[in-house]
C-alpha positions in Angstrom: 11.7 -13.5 -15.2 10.6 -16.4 -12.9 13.5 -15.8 -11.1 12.6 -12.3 -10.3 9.2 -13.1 -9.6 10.5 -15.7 -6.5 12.2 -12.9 -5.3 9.2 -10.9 -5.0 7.5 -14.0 -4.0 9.5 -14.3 -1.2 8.8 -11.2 0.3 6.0 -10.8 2.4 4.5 -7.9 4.6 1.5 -8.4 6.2 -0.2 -5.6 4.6 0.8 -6.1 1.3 -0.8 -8.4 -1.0 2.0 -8.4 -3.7 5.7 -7.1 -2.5 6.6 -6.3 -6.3 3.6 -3.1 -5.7 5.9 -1.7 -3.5 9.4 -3.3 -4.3 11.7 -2.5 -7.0 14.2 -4.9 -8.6 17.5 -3.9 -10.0 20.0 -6.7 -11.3 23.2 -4.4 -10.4 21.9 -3.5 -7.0 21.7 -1.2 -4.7 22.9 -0.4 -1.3 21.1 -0.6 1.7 21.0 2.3 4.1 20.1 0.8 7.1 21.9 -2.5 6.5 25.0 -1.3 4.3 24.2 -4.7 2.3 23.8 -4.9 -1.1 20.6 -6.0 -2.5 18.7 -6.6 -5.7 14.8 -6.0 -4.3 14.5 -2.7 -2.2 12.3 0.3 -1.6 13.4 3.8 -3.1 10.5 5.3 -1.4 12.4 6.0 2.0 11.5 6.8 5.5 9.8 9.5 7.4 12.8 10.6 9.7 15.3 12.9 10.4 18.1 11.7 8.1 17.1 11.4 4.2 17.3 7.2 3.9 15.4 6.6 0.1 17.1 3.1 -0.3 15.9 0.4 2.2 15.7 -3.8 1.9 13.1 -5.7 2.3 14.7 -7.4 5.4 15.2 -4.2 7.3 12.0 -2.5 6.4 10.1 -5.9 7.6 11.9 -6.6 10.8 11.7 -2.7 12.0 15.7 -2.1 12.2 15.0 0.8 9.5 12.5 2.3 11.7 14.4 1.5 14.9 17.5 3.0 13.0 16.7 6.0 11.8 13.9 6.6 14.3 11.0 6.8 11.1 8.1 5.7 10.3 6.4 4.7 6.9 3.4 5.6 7.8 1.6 8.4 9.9 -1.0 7.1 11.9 -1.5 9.9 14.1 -5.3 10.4 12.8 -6.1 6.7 12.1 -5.4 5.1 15.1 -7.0 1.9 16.2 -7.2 -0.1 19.7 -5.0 -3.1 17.6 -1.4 -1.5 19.0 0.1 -4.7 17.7 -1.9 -3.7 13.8 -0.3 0.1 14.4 3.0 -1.0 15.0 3.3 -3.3 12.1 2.0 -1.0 9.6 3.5 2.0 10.6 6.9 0.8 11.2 7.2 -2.7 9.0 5.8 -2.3 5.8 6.9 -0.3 3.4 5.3 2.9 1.2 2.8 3.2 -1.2 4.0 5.0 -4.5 0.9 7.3 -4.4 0.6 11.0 -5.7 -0.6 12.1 -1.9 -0.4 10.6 1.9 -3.2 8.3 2.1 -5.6 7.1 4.7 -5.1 3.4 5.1 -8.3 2.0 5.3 -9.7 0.3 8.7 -12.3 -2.8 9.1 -12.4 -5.3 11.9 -10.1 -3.5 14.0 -7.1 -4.1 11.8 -5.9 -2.5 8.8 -6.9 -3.5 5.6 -4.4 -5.4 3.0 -3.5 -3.3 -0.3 -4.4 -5.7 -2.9 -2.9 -3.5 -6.1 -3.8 -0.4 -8.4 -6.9 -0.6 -10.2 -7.8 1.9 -13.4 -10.0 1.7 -15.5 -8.2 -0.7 -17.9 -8.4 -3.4 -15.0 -12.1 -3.4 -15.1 -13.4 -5.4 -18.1 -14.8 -8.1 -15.7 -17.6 -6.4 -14.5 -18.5 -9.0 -11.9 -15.3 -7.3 -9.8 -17.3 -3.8 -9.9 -20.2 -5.3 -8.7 -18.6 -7.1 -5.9 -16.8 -3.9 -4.8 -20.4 -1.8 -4.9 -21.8 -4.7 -3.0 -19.3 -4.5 -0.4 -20.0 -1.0 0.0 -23.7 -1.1 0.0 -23.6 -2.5 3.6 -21.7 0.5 4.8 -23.4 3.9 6.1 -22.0 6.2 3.5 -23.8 4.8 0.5 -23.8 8.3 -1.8 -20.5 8.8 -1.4 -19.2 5.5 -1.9 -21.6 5.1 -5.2 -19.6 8.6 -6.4 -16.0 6.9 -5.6 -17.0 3.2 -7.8 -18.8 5.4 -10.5 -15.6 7.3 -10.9 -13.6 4.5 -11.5 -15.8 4.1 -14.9 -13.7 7.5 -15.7 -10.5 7.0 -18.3 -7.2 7.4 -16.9 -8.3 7.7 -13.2 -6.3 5.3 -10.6 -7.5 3.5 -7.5 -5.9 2.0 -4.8 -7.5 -1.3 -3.9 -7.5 -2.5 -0.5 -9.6 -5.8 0.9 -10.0 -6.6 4.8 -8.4 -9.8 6.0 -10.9 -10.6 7.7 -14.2 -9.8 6.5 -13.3 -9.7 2.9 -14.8 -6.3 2.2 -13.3 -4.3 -0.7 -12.0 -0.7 0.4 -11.2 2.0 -2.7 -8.6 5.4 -2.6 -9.0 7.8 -5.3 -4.8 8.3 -5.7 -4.8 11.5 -8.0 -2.7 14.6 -7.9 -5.0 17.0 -7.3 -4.6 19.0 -10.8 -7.4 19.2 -13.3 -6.5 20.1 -16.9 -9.1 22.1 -18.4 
């Protein structure tokens, strides 16, 4: 297992705490579409392009040949710009996709875009201290009802949260990641 674990560890995006949230590993491997290399640690999340690419490495995924290649993008920033062109660049064409149930809006603070830190449910949260921090975080922002709603929900079973965290501020930033359907 270590050995798996210093592959992950070796693979680093800047918006991306852990590369394992976002990686897969497969000891046969797979093949590379951008590439054509064979590789053990890969994305099967693909690229928003023309062609349909769902296997990508690490290596091409971080140095933008996928993008550059198949003339994608991971992510669509077209309603979350920021003045950081270099920030833009790097997350919508060198880091790799969330495996969320919807298109989510990557949080902003300090002119950058915030680092995804890892999945949070309630299962996560027997150390209430980390709650507390996150509510206190978001006190200081302007949209303290609705922020109150989103940490209280978390309290809910079975619900999942993406957890993001500024790197440069520190401030915690939480997605609701649901599907949208309610059994009743």
């Amino acid at each position: 297992m270590s050995q798996i674990n210093d592959c992950f560890d070796s693979v680093k995006f800047k918006y991306i705490k852990d590369s394992s949230a976002v990686l897969k590993y497969d000891e046969e491997g797979r093949l590379c579409q951008c590439c054509g290399e064979k590789v053990k640690i890969f994305s099967d999340m693909g690229i928003n392009s023309q062609e349909l690419v769902e296997i990508l490495c690490p290596k091409c995924i971080a140095s933008g040949e996928a993008s550059k290649k198949f003339d994608g993008y991971f992510y669509d920033l077209s309603d979350n710009l920021i003045e950081n062109a270099q920030a833009v660049e790097e997350l919508e064409k060198r880091t790799p996709v969330l495996n969320t149930w919807k298109e989510i809006k990557w949080p902003v603070c300090c002119d950058d875009y915030c680092v995804f830190q890892k999945e949070i449910t309630t299962k996560d949260l027997d150390d209430r201290k980390f709650v507390n921090e996150v509510r206190k975080n978001y006190q200081k922002q302007s949209d303290n009802e609705k922020i109150s709603n989103v940490i209280e929900e978390i309290d809910d079973d079975g619900t999942t949260f993406l957890l993001f965290k500024c790197g440069k501020c520190g401030k915690y930033f939480i997605i609701k990641d649901d599907d949208d359907f309610k059994e009743n």
